[in-house]
C-alpha positions as CSV (number, residue, x, y, z in Angstrom):
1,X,-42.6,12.4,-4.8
2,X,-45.6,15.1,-5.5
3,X,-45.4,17.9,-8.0
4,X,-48.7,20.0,-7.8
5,X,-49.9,21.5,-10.5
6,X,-49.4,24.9,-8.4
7,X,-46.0,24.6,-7.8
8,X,-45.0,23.3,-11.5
9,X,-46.7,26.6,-13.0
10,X,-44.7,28.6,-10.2
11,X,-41.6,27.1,-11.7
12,X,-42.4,27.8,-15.3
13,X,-43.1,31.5,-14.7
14,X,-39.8,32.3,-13.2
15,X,-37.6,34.7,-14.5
16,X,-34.6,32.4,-16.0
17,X,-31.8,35.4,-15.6
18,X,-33.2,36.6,-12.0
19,X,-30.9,36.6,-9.4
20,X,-31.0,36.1,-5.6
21,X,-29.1,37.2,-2.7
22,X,-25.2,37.0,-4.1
23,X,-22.4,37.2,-1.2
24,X,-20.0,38.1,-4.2
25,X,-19.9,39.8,-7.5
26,X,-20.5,37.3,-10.0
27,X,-18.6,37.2,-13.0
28,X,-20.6,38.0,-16.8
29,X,-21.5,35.2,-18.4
30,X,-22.8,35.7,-22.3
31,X,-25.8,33.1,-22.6
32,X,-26.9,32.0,-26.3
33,X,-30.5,30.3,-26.0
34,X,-31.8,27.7,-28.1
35,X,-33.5,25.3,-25.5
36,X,-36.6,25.0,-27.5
37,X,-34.4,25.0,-30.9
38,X,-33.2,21.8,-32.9
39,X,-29.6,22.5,-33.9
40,X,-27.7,20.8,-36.4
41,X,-24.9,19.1,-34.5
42,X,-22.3,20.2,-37.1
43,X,-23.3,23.7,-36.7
44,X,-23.4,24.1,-33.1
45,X,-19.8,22.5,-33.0
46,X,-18.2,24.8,-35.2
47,X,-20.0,27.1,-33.3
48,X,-18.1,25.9,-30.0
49,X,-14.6,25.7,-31.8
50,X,-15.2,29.1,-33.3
51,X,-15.9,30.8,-29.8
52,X,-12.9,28.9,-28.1
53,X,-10.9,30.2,-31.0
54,X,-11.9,33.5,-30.3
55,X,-11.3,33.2,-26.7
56,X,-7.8,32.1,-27.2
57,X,-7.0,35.0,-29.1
58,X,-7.9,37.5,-26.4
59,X,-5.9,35.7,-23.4
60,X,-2.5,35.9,-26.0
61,X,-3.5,39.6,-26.0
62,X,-3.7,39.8,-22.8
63,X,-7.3,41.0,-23.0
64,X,-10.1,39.5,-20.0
65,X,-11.9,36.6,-21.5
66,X,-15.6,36.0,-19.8
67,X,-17.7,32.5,-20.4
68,X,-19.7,31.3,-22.5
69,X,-23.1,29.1,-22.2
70,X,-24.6,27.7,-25.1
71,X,-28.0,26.1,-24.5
72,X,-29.9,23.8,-27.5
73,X,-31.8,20.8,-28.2
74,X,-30.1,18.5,-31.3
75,X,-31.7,16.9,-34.5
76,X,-31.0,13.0,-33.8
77,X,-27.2,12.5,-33.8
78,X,-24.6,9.9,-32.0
79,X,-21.1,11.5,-31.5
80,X,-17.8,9.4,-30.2
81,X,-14.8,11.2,-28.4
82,X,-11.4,11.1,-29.4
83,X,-10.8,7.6,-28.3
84,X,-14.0,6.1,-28.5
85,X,-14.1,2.4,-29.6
86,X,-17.0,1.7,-32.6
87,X,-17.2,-1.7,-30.4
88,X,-19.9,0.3,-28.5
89,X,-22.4,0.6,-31.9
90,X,-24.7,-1.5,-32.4
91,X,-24.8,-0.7,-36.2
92,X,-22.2,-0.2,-39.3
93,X,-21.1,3.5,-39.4
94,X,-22.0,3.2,-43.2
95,X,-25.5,2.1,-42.4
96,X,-26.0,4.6,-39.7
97,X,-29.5,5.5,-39.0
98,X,-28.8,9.5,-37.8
99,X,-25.3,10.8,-38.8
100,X,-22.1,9.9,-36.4
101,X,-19.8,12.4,-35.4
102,X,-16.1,11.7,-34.2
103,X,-15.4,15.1,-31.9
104,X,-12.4,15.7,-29.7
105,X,-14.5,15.6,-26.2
106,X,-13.3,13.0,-23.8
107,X,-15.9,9.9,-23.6
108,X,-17.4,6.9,-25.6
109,X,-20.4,7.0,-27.9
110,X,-23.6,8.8,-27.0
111,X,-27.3,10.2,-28.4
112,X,-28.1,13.5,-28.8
113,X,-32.1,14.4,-30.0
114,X,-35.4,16.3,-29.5
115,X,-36.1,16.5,-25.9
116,X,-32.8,16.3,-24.6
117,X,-31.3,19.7,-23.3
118,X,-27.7,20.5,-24.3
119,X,-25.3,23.1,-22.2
120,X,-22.1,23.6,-23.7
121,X,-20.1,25.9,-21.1
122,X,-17.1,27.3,-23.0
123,X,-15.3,27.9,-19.8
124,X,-12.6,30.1,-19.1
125,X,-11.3,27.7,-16.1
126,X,-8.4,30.4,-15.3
127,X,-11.4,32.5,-14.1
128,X,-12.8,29.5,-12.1
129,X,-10.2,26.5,-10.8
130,X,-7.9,24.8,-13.2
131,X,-8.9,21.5,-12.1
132,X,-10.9,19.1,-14.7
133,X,-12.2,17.1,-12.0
134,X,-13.2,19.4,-10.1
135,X,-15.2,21.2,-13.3
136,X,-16.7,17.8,-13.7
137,X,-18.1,17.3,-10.6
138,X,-19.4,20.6,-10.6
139,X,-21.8,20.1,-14.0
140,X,-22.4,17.0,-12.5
141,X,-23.5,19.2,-9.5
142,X,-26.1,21.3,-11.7
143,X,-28.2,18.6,-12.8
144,X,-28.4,17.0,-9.2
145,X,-29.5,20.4,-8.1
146,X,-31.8,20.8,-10.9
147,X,-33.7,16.8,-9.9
148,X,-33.8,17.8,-6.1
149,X,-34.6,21.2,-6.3
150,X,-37.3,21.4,-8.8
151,X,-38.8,17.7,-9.3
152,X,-37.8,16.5,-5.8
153,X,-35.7,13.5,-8.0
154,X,-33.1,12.3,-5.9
155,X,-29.8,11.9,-7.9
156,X,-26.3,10.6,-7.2
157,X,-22.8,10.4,-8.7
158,X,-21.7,6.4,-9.0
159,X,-17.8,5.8,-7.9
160,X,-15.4,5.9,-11.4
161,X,-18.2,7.0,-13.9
162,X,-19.1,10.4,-15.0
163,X,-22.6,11.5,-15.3
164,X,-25.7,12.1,-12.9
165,X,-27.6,8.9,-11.9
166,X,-31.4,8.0,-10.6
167,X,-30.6,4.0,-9.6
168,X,-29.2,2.8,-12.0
169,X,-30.7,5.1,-15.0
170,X,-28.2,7.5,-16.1
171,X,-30.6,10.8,-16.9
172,X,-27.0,13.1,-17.6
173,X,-24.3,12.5,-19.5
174,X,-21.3,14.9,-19.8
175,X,-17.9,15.0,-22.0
176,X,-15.7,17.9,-22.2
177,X,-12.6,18.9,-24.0
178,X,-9.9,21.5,-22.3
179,X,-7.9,23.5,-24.6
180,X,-5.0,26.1,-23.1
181,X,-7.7,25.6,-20.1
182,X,-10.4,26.4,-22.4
183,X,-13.4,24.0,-21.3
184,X,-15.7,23.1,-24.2
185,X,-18.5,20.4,-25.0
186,X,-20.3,20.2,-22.5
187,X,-23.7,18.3,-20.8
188,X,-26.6,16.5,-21.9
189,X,-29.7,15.9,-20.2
190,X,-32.8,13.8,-20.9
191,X,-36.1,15.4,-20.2
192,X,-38.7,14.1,-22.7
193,X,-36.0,12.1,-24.6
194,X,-37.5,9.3,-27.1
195,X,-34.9,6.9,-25.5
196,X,-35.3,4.1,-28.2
197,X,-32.1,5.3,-29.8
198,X,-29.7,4.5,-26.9
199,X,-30.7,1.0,-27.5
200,X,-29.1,0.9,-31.1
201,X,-25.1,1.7,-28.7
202,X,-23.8,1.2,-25.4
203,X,-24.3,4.8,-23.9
204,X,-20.7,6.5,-22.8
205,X,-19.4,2.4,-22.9
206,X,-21.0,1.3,-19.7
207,X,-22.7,-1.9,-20.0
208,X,-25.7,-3.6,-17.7
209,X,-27.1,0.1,-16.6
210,X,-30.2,2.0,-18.0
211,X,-30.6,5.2,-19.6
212,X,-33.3,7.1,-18.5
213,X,-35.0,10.9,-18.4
214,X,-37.3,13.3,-16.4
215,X,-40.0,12.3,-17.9
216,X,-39.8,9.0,-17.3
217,X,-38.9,9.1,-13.4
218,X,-41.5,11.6,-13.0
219,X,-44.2,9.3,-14.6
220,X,-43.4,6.5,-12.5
221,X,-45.2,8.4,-9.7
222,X,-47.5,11.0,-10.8
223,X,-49.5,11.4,-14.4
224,X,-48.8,13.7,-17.1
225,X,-51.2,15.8,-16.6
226,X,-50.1,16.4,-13.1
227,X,-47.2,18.7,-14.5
228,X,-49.1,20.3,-17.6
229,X,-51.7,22.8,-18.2
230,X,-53.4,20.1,-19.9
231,X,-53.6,16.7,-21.2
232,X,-52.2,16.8,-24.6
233,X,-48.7,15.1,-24.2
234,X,-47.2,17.2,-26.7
235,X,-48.1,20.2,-24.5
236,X,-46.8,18.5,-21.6
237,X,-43.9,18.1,-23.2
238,X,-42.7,21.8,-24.3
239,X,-43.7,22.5,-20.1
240,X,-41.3,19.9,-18.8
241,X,-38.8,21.2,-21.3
242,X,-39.0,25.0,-20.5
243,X,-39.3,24.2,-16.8
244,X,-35.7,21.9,-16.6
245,X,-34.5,24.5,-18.7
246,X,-35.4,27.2,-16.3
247,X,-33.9,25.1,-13.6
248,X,-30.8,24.4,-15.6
249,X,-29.9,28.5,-16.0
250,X,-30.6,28.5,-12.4
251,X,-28.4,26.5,-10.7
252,X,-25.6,27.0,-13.4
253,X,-25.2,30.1,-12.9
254,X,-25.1,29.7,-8.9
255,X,-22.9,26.8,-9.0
256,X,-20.3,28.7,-11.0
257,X,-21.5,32.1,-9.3
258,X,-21.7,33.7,-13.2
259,X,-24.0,36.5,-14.2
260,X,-26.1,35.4,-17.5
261,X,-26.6,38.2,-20.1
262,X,-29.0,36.6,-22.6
263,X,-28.1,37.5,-26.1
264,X,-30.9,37.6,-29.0
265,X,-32.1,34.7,-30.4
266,X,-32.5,36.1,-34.2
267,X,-28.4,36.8,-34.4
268,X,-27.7,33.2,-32.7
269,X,-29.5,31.1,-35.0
270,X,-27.2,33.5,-38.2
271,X,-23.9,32.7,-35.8
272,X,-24.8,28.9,-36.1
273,X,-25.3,29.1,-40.0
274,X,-22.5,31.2,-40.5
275,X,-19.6,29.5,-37.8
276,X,-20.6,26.0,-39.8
277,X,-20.1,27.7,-43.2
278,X,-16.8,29.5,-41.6
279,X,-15.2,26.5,-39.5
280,X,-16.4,23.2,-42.1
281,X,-15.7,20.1,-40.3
């Protein structure tokens, strides 16, 4: 595996909402962009729910409905599914080190913090294939573009588990919920992820395999410095970030064939705010 330094800065200077040669027309897709943000987990939920809500409304009108991408780094959380057993914490809920969230996604127990990138698709699947395999498998699709294309990783899909896998690290986690074929929640994926956390559950309830992240696959062959402008880690860091994210809008929207319209980053972080004071939990 190389990365030059070359080709990394080639990757970070690309336009995220460019598009390439399309063989159809792709469909609008409104994109809210936080990557380099840490959101509340609360409020980016309510956030979700408030959209879906939204998006409801218009189909029982009769009205088109387009999709949704939410993109966002978290303050340190862990968040269960519906069913998920408290069997998989290592810790009382009382005694919690970062706050616990019971959602409605599908899935056990994971970690969401700084250095992890978040997409929460709020998917119209009408407009796509109403099929929640098949939706799966195609976010699990994303992020095994995004390791080949751009860091030359070479990630896989393992037989009855959900999720993106180098070996036996999982580096992508994903959990949805489908309402009236609404998709919601989303994917997580570790880039620069402190990964200490994971150690404190069992990650999505699957015991005797690794978590892992970009960062840490990437070091394993080449220095830090090989993929920053410079040596400071910290630096590094924010690079590695904004290039995976770069990646991640990429091969999103060409896996779904959608048309990203970025919306401003001032009124997003006010919808957050307001959508958690509007929709408490």
């Amino acid at each position: 595996m190389i990365l030059s330094t070359t080709h990394m800065s080639k990757l970070s200077q690309a336009s995220l909402f460019s598009t390439s040669v399309t063989y159809k027309e792709k469909r609008l897709c409104e994109c809210f962009d936080l990557h380099n943000e840490l959101v509340p987990y609360g409020e980016a939920w309510s956030w979700q729910k408030s959209i879906v809500k939204e998006k409801k409304a218009l189909i029982q009108r009769n009205h088109s409905c387009s999709d949704t991408l939410i993109i966002l780094q978290h303050h340190p959380v862990y968040t269960l599914g519906n069913g998920s057993s408290e069997e998989y914490l290592n810790f009382e809920i009382i005694d919690a080190p970062y706050d616990v969230y019971r959602t409605e996604r599908g899935g056990e127990v994971t970690y969401h913090g700084p250095g992890q990138l978040v997409m929460y698709p709020i998917i119209n699947l009408r407009n796509h294939k109403m099929d929640l395999h098949w939706y799966l498998r195609e976010l699990e699709e994303v992020v095994i573009r995004v390791l080949s294309s751009t860091f030359s990783i070479k990630a896989s899909r393992l037989e009855g588990l959900t999720g993106v896998w180098v070996g036996d690290q999982k580096l992508a986690a994903m959990g949805i919920r489908v309402s009236q074929w609404i998709a919601y929640h989303g994917l997580a994926l570790n880039v620069t992820t402190d990964l200490s956390p994971f150690e404190l559950i069992v990650p999505c309830g699957i015991r005797n395999r690794n978590v892992g992240s970009i960062k840490g696959i990437l070091g394993e062959f080449i220095s830090p410095s090989r993929y920053g402008a410079s040596d400071n880690n910290s630096t590094d860091d924010f690079q590695l970030i904004d290039i995976t994210h770069n990646a991640l809008v990429r091969e999103f929207s060409e896996v779904f064939q959608l048309e990203l319209s970025l919306k401003p980053p001032i009124s997003i972080l006010q919808n957050c705010k307001t959508n958690a004071l509007l929709h408490p939990l």
